[in-house]
C-alpha positions as CSV (number, residue, x, y, z in Angstrom):
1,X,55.6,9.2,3.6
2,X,52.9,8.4,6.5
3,X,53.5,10.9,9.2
4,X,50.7,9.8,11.4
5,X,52.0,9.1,14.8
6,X,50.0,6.0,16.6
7,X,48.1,9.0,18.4
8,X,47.1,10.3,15.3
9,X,45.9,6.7,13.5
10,X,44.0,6.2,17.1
11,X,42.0,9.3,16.0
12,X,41.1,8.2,12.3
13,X,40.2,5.4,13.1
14,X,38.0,6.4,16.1
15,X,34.3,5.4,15.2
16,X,33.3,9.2,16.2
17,X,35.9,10.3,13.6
18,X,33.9,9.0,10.6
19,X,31.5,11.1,8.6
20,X,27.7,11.4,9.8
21,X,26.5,9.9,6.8
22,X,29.1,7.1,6.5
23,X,28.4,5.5,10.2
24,X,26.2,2.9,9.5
25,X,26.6,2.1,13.4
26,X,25.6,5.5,14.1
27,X,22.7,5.9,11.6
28,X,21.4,2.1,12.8
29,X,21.7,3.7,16.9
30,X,18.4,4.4,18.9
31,X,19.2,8.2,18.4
32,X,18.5,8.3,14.6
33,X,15.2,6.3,14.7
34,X,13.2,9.2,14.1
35,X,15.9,9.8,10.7
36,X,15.3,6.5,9.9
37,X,11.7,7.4,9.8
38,X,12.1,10.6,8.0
39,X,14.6,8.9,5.2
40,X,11.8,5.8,5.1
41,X,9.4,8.4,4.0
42,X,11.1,10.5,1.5
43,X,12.9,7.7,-0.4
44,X,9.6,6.6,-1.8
45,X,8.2,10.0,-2.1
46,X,10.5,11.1,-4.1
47,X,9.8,8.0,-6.4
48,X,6.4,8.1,-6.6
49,X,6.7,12.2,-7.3
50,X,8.9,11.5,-10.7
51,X,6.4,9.1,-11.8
52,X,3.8,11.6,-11.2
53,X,1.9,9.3,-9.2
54,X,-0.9,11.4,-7.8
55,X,-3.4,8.8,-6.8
56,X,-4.0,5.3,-5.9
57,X,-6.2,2.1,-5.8
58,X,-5.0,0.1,-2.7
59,X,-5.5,-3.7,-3.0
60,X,-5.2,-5.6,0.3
61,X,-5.4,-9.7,1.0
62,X,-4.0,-12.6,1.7
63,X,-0.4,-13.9,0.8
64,X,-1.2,-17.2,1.5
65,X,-3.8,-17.3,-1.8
66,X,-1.9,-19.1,-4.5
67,X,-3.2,-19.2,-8.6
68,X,-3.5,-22.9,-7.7
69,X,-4.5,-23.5,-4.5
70,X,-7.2,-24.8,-2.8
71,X,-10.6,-24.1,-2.6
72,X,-11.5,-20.3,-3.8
73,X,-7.8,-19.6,-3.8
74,X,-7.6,-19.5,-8.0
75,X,-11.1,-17.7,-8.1
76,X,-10.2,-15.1,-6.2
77,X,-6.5,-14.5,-7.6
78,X,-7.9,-14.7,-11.0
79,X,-10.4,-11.8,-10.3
80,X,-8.0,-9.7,-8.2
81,X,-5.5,-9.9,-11.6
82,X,-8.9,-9.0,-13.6
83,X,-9.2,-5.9,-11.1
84,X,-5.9,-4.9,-11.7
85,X,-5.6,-5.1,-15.3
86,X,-8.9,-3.6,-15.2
87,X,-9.0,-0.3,-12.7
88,X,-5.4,0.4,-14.7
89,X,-7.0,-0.1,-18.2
90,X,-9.9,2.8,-16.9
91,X,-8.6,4.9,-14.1
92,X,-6.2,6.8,-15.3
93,X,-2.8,5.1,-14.7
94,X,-2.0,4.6,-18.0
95,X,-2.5,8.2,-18.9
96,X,-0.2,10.8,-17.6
97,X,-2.3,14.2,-17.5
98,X,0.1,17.1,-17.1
99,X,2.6,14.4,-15.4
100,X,0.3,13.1,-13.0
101,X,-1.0,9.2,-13.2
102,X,-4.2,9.0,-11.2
103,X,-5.5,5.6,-9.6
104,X,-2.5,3.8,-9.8
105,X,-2.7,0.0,-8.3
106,X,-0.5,-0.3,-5.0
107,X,-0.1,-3.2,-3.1
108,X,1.9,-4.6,0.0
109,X,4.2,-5.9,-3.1
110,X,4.3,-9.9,-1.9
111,X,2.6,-12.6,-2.9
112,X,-0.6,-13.8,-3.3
113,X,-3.6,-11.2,-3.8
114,X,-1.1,-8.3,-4.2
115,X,1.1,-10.5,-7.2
116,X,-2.2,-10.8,-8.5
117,X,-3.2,-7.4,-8.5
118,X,0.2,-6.3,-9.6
119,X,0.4,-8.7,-12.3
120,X,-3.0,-7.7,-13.3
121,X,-1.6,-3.7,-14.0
122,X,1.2,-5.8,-15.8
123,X,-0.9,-7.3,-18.2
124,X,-2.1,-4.0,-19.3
125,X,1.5,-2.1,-19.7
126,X,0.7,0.1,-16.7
127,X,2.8,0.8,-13.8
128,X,2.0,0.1,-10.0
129,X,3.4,-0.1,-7.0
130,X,4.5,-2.4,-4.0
131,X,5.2,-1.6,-1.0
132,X,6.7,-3.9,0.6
133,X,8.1,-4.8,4.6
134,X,10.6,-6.5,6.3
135,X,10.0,-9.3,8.3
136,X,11.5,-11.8,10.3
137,X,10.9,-14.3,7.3
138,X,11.8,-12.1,4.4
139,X,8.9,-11.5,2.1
140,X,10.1,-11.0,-1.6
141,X,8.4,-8.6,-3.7
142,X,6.1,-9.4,-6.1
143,X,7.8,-9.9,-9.9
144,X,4.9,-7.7,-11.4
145,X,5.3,-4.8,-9.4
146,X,7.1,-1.7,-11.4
147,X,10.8,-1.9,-10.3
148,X,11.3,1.6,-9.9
149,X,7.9,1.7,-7.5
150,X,9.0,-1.4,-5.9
151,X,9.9,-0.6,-2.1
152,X,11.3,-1.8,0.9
153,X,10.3,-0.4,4.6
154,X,11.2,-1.3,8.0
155,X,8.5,0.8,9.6
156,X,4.9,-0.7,9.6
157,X,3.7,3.0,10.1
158,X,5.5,4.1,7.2
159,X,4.4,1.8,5.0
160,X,0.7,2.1,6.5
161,X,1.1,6.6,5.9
162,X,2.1,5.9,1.9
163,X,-0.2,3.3,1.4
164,X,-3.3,5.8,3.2
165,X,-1.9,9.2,1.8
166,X,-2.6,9.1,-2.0
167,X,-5.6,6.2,-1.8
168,X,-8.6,7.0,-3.8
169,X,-10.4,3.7,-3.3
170,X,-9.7,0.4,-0.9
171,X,-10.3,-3.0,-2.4
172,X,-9.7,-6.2,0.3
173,X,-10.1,-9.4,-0.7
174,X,-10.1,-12.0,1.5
175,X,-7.1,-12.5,4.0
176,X,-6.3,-12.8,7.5
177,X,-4.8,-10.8,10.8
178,X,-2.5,-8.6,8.3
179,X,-5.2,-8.3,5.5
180,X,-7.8,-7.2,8.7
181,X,-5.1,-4.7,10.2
182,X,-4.9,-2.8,7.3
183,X,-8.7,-2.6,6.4
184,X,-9.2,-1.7,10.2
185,X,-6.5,1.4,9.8
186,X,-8.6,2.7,7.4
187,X,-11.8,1.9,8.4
188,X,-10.6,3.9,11.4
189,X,-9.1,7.0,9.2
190,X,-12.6,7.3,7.7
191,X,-14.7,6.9,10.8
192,X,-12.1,9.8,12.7
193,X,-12.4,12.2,9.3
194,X,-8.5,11.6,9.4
195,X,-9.0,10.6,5.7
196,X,-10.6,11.6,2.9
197,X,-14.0,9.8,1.8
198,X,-12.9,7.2,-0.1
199,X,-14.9,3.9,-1.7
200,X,-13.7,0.6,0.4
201,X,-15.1,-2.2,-1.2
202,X,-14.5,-5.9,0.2
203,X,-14.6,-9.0,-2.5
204,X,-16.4,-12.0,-1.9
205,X,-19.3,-10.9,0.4
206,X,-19.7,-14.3,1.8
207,X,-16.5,-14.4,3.2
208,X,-16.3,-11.7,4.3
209,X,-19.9,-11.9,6.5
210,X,-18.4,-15.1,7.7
211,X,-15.3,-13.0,9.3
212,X,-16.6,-9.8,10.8
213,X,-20.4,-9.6,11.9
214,X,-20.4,-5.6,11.0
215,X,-24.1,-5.3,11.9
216,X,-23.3,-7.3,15.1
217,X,-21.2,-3.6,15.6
218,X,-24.0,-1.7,14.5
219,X,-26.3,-3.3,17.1
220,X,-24.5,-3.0,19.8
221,X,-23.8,0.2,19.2
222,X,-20.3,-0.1,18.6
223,X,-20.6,1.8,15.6
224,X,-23.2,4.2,13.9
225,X,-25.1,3.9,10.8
226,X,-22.9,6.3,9.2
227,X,-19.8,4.5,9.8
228,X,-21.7,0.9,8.5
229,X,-21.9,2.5,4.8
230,X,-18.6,2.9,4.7
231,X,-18.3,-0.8,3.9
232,X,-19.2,-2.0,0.4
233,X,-19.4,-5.6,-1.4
234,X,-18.8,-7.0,-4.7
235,X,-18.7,-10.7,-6.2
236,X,-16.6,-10.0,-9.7
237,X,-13.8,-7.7,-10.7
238,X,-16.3,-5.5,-12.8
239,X,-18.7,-5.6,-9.8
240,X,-15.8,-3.9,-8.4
241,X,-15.2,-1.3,-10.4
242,X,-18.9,-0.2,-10.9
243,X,-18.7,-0.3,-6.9
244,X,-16.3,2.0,-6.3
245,X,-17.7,4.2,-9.1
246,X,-21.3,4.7,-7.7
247,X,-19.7,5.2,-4.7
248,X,-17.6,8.4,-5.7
249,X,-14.5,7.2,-7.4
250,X,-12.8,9.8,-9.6
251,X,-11.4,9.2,-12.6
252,X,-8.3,11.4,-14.1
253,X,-10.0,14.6,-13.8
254,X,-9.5,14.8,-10.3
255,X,-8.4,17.9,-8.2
256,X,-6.1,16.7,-5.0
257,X,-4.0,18.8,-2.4
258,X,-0.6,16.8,-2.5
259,X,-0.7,16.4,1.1
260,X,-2.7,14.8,3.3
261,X,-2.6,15.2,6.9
262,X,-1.9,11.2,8.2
């Protein structure tokens, strides 16, 4: 028999009534943004800890390049999927060493260059990861990214801290305002000493002197010498890969602190 009097209903069914954890209004409310942000960053931490992630290649560019598209679009899909297959085939990502994977390919997890360079770690049986971000037009991930290191973020700042915090080498191929962001945040990391040295290579040096006049910076004095070298080029997906080894890539015998202050 239901003993609750109309006062009592009125109380379980009060909104404040429900558990914490339950209250999706309450958990979605201004209050818990900072929770939000906290849960964001855990989720996939936790994820990337069981698969003993420890390190990672970053691959940034455009989503609008297609396998068939126009112009350079196929060319430089093609050699981003090369990359892939290849910095998983010799970095370390295939090899778990004492339940770590080092140099594991990570991406935005959408379309375009990051399919391609998830679909290049495919190829190879090795994992990677996509990170990917909700958006006013939903991006779908990628179908080559490893399910279980396949994410979804709300926060462009949390998606920018996991993508920085276990990078051991940037590679951008072409791409525009989002492609630029990202390579910028970085860029930025390095110049401030806010991140580790790390290789950032850009593909297709044409292009890419076409976009951004970096010694226009340097003569200006925008910039310093210094920060110029941070900035590499390469023409082929092996060009690539010798790049960002002459230029202090480690490969699965690397030492790392698990945290790094982003």
């Amino acid at each position: 028999m239901d003993d609750r009097t109309p006062a009592k209903e009125a109380n379980h069914t009060s909104p404040s009534y429900r558990l914490a954890v339950m209250d999706q209004d309450f958990l979605l409310g201004d209050s818990m943004r900072g929770v939000r942000f906290q849960l964001e960053y855990a989720k996939a931490e936790e994820s990337l800890r069981i698969w003993g992630v420890r390190s990672t290649i970053v691959v940034f560019g455009s989503a609008r390049i297609r396998e068939d598209g126009p112009g350079r679009h196929p060319f430089w899909y093609a050699q981003a999927r090369a990359f892939g297959a290849v910095a998983s085939q010799r970095g370390g990502a295939l090899t778990v060493t004492s339940g770590t994977r080092d140099n594991v390919i990570a991406t935005g997890g959408g379309p375009g260059i990051m399919e391609a360079a998830n679909r290049g770690a495919a190829d190879v049986g090795a994992p990677s990861i996509g990170f990917n971000i909700t958006l006013p037009h939903e991006q779908e991930p990628n179908p080559y990214s490893t399910p279980e290191l396949t994410f979804r973020f709300h926060y462009f700042a949390m998606r920018k801290m996991h993508l920085a915090m276990r990078a051991n080498a940037l590679v951008v191929f072409p791409g525009g305002f989002g492609t630029l962001d990202e390579l910028f945040e970085i860029l930025t990391l390095r110049q401030t000493g806010k991140a580790p040295a790390l290789p950032i290579v850009l593909f297709d040096k044409a292009y890419w002197q076409s976009v951004i006049k970096f010694d226009a910076l340097l003569e200006h004095g925008m910039v310093s010498e210094g920060d110029r070298e941070f900035v590499r080029f390469a023409d082929t997906a092996e060009d690539v890969w010798t790049t960002l080894i002459d230029n202090g890539l480690v490969v699965q015998t690397m030492e790392r602190q698990p945290d790094q202050d982003f």
